[in-house]
C-alpha positions as CSV (number, residue, x, y, z in Angstrom):
1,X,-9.4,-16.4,43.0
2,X,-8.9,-20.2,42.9
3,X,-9.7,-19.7,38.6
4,X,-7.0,-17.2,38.0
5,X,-4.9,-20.0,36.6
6,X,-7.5,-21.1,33.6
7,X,-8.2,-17.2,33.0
8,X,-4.9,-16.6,32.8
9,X,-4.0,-19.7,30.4
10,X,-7.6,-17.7,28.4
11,X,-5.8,-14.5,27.8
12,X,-2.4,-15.8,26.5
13,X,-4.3,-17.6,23.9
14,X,-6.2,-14.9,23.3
15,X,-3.1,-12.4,23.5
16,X,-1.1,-14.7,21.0
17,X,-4.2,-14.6,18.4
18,X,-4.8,-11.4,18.4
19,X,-1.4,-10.9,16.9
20,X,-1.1,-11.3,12.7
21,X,0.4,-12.7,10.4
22,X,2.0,-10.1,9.0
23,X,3.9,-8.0,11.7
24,X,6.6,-8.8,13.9
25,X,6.0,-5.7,16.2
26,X,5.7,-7.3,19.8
27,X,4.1,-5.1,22.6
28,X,5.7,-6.0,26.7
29,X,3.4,-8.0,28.4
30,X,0.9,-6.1,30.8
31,X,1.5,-6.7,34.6
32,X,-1.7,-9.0,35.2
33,X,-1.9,-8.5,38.9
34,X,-3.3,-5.5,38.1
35,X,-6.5,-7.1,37.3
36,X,-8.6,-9.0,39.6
37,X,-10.9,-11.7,38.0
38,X,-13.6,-9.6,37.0
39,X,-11.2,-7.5,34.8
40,X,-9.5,-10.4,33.5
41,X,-12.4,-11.5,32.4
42,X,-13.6,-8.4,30.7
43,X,-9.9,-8.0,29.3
44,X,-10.4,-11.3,27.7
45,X,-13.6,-10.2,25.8
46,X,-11.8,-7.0,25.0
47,X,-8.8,-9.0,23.4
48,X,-10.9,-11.5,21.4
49,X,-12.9,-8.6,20.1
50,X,-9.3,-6.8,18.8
51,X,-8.2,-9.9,17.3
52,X,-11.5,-10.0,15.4
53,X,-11.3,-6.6,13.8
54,X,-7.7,-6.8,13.2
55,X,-7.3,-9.9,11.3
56,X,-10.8,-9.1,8.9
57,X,-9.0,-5.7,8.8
58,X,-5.9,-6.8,7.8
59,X,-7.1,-9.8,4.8
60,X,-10.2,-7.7,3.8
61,X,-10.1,-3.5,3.7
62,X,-7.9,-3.1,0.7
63,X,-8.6,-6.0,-1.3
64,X,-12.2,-5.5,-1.1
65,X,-11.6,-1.4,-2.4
66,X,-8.9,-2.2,-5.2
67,X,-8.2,-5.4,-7.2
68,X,-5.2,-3.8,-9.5
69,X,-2.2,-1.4,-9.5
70,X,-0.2,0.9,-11.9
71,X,3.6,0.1,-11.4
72,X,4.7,3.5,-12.5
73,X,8.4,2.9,-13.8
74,X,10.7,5.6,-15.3
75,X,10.3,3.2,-18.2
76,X,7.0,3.1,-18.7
77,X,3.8,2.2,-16.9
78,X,3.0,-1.6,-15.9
79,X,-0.8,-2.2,-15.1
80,X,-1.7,-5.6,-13.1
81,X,-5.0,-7.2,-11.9
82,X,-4.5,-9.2,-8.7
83,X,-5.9,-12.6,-7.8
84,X,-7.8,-11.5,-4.9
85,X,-9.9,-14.7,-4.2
86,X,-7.1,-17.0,-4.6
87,X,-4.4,-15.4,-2.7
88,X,-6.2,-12.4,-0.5
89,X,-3.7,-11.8,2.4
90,X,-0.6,-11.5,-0.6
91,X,-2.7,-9.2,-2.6
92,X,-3.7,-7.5,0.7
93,X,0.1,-7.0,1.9
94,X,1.1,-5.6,-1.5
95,X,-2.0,-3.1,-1.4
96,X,-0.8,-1.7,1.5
97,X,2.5,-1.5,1.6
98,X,2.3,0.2,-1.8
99,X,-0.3,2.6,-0.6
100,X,1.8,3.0,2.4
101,X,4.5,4.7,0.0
102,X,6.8,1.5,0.9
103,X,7.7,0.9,-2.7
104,X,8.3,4.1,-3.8
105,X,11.8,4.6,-5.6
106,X,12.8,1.0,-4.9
107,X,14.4,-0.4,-8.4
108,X,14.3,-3.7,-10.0
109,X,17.3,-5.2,-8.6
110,X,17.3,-8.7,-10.4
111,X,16.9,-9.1,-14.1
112,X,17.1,-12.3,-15.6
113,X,16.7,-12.1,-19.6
114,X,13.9,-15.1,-20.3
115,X,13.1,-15.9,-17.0
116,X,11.6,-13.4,-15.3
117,X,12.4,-9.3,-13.1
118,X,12.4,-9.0,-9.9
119,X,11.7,-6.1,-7.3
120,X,10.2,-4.6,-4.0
121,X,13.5,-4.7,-1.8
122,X,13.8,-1.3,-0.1
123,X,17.5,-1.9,0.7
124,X,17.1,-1.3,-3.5
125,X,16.7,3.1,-3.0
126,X,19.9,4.2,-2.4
127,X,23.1,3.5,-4.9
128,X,24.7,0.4,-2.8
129,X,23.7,-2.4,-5.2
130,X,25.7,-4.9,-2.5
131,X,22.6,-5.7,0.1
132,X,20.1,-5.2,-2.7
133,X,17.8,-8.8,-2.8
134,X,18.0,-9.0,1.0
135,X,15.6,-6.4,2.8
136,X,12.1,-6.8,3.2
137,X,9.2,-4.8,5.4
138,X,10.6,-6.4,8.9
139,X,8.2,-9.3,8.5
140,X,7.5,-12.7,6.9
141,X,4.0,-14.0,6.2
142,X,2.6,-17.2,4.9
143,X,2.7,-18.7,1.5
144,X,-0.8,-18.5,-0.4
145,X,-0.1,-21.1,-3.1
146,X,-3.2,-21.7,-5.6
147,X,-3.8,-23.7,-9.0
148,X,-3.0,-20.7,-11.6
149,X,0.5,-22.2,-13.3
150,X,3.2,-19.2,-13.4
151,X,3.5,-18.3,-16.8
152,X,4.7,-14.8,-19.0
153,X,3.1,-11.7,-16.9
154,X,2.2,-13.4,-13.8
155,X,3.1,-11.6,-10.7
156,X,4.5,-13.8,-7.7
157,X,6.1,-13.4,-4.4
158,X,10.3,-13.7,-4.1
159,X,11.1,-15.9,-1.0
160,X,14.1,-17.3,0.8
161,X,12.3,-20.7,1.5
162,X,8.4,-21.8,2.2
163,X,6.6,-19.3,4.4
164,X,9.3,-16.5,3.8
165,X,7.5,-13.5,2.3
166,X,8.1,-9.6,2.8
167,X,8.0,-7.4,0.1
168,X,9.7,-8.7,-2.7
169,X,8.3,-10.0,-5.8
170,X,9.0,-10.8,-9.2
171,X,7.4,-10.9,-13.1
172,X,7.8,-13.5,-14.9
173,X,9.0,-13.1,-19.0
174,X,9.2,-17.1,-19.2
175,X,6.4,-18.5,-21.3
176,X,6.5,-21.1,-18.1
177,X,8.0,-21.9,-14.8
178,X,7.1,-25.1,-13.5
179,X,10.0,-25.6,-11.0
180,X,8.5,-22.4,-9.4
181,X,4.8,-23.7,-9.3
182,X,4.0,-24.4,-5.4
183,X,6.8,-22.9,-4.7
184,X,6.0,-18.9,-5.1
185,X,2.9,-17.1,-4.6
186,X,1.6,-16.1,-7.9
187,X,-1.3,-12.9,-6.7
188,X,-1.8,-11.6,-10.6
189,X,-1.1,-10.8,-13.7
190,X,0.0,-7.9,-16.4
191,X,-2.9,-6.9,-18.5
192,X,-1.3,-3.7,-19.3
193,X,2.4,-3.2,-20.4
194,X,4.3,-5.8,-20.9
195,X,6.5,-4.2,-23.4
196,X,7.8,-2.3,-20.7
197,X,8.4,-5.3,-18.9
198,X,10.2,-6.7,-22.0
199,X,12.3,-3.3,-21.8
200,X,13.3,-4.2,-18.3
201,X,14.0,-7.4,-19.1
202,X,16.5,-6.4,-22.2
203,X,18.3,-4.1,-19.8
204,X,22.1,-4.7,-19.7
205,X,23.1,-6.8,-16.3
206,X,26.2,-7.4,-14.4
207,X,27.6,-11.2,-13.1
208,X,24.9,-10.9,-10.0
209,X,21.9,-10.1,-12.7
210,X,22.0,-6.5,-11.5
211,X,20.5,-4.1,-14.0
212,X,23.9,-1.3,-14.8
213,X,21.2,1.0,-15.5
214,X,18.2,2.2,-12.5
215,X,14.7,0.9,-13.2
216,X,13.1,3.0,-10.4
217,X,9.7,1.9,-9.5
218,X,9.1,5.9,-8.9
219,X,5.4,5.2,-7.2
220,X,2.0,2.5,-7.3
221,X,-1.3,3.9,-8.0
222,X,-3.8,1.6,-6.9
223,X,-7.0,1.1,-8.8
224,X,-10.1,-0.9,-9.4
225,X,-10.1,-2.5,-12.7
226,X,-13.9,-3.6,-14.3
């Protein structure tokens, strides 16, 4: 029993990896003197095995099956075609919290003539525009910068700060944004409808860039564009 300690020290490593990036769902800790040092040691093979399917899980199944998605708007369609080998985990999250339904209904919240829209906040579905901008999906996942310059049509990640992304993310109408290059995960790009996004862009705002007017976001079909 004398190696308890170092299997112990094994499976808290092992129990920290096999959590992700991109939840913030903690489990209680098992009792471990339930197991003696044969189970331990099994338990530690059966941990490094989860945290193995998990994380290629997690950055691979949805990426691999769909590299685009229809923004279905009740002002028109937007069509965009993610970056998938430079930013694989941001284009993963957005796959599936849209598939998920997550983003159905929310609205743009942030409008910004010549600069850029922005959406994904779930706190944006019901009709008090106050905490609109501040939810997210309950976690916070790692930037993904690459060298693609944010420019008209790109698709990028809102954040509060580095290392700070949810849910929320924004299209830019600016023919450039270099203050916002290394600083925002750009994951792809319009290739279908930006005159929509030109219609969001026009619509009338208050003082906090709030669109007076819904732009509901009424669903995301994810597809697979050749």
């Amino acid at each position: 029993m004398k190696n308890i300690p170092l299997i112990l020290i094994l499976l808290f490593t092992l129990s920290a990896c096999a959590t992700t990036n991109l939840t913030t769902e903690k489990n209680a800790p098992e009792n471990l003197n339930n197991y003696n040092d044969s189970e331990l040691v099994q338990k530690i093979g059966q941990l490094s095995r989860n945290s193995s399917s998990e994380n290629t899980t997690n950055s691979d199944s949805l990426s691999n099956s769909f590299n685009g998605a229809i923004l279905k708007t009740n002002l028109g369609d937007i069509k965009v075609k993610f970056f998938s080998e430079e930013s694989p985990n941001t284009v993963n999250n957005f796959l599936q919290l849209a598939k998920s339904g997550f983003y159905d209904k929310t609205k743009f919240h942030r409008v910004i003539s010549g600069f850029m829209i922005q959406g994904g906040d779930p706190n944006s579905k019901d009709d008090n525009w106050a905490d609109d901008g501040t939810g997210g999906p309950g976690y916070k996942f790692a930037d993904e910068f690459n060298s693609k310059k944010l420019v008209a049509g790109n698709l990028a990640m809102a954040n509060s700060g580095p290392n700070t992304n949810g849910s929320q993310f924004f299209i830019v109408t600016a023919q450039a944004t270099p203050w916002l290059d290394g600083r925002h995960t750009n994951f792809g790009e319009v290739v279908e409808g930006m005159p929509v996004v030109k219609m969001i862009e026009a619509v009338k705002t208050n003082e906090r860039d709030h669109p007076m007017d819904d732009v509901i976001i009424n669903s995301i079909e994810l597809i697979n564009i050749k």
